[in-house]
N, C-alpha and C positions, 0 to 999 in steps of 0.2 A: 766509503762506497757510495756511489752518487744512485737516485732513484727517481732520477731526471724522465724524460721522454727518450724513446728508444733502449732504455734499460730494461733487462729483463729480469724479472725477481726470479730465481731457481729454489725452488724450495722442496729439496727431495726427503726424504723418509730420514734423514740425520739434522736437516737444516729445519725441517717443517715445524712451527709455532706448536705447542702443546696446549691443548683441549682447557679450556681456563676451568675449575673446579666447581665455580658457580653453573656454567653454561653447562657442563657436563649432568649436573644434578637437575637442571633443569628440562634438558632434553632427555633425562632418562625419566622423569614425570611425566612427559609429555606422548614417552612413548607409549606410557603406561594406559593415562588417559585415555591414548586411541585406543587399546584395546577392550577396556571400559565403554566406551562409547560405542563402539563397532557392536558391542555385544548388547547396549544398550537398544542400538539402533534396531538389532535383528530383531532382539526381546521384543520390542513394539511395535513390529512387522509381522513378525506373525503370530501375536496375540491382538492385534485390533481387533479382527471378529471377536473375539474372548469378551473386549469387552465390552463393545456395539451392544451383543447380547444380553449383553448383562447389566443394561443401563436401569432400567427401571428396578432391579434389585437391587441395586447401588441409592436410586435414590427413596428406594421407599425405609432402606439403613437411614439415608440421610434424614427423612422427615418424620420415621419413628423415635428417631432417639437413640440409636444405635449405633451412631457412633460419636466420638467425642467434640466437644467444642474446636479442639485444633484440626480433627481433618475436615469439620464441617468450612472451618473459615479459609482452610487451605484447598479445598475442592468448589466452594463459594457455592453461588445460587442453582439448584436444581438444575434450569433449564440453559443454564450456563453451563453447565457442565454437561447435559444430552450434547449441546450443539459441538461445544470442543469434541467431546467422544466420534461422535455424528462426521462431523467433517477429516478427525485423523484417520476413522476408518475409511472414510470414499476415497482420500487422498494419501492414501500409506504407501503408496508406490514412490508417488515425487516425494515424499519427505524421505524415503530410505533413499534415495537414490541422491539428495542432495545433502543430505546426512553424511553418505559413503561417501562423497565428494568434498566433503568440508572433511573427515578425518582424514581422506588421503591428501589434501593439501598441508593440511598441521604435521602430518605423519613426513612429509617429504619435507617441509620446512624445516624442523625439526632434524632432520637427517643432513640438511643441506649446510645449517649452521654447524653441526659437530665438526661438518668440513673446514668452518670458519670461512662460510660465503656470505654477504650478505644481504643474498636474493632471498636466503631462504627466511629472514624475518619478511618480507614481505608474501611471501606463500604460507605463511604459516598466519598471519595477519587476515588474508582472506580467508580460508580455512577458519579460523575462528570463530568469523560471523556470519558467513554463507549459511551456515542452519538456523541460526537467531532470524536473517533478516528473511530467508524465504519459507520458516514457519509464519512469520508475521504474514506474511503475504499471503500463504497457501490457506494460514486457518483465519485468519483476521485480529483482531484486538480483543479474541478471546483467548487468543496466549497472553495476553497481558492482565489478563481478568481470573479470578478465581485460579483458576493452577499456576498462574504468572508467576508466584510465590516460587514455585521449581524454578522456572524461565529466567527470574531475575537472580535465585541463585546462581544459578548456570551461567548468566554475562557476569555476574561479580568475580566469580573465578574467572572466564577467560580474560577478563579485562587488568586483574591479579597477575596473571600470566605472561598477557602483553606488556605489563610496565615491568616486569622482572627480564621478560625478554631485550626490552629500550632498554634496560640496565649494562645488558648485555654487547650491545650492538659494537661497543668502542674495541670490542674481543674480534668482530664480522674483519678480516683483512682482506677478504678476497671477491 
């Protein structure tokens, strides 16, 4: 059978390629993660006030001694951490709202490959880093500083994800 120009591939519910095993396990993590994150996102929407207010309690733990060497280096310097705190709160709107738009991109990507498209690694590719790159921007190079510790977890997995997804891609027929 030729799949020349003017051929048309028919691929009905008997003939249709089946869900390759990897891609399948993949995208059921992926769905997961959105849920994870959605829930992450909410949690840190409407607890900002929570802890706006509760910054100088946080850091007088931190400069007593109160809390341990690990989350002192993973929360970093004092006033590093007011400003991250400071600015997620003024700016909790666009980070949930670009939050919600990077998991629904992954969330449809994700949805689009099970189809075996492969559009959907490129919506899921944006969705990935749409919250990386416009936390960068919204709070500055103090996501990168002191809490960055989370921040660059969080790109080692999506980037974990995306070369598993590139794994993937030779499965995308459509």
């Amino acid at each position: 059978m030729s799949t020349g120009p003017g051929v048309v591939l028919n691929h009905d519910n008997k003939n249709r390629p089946k869900l390759p095993p990897g891609l399948n396990v993949l995208t059921i993590l992926t769905f997961i993660g959105c849920a994870l994150q959605l829930l992450g996102a909410l949690w840190n929407f409407f607890n900002a006030k929570k802890a706006y207010e509760e910054i100088d309690k946080t850091i007088e733990q931190m400069t007593a001694g109160g809390m341990t060497s690990l989350v002192k280096w993973m929360i970093g310097k004092p006033e590093h951490y007011r400003e991250f705190i400071t600015k997620s709160y003024e700016q909790k709107t666009p980070i949930l709202l670009l939050g919600l738009s990077g998991i629904a991109l992954c969330f449809f990507g994700a949805w689009q490959m099970r189809k075996l498209k492969k559009q959907g690694f490129t919506f899921y590719m944006i969705g990935e880093f749409l919250p990386f790159v416009s936390h960068v921007i919204i709070i500055g190079v103090l996501s990168l500083t002191g809490l960055g510790f989370v921040f660059y977890f969080f790109v080692c997995i999506a980037l974990l994800f995306l070369l598993m997804y590139s794994m993937q891609r030779k499965n995308l027929i459509y």
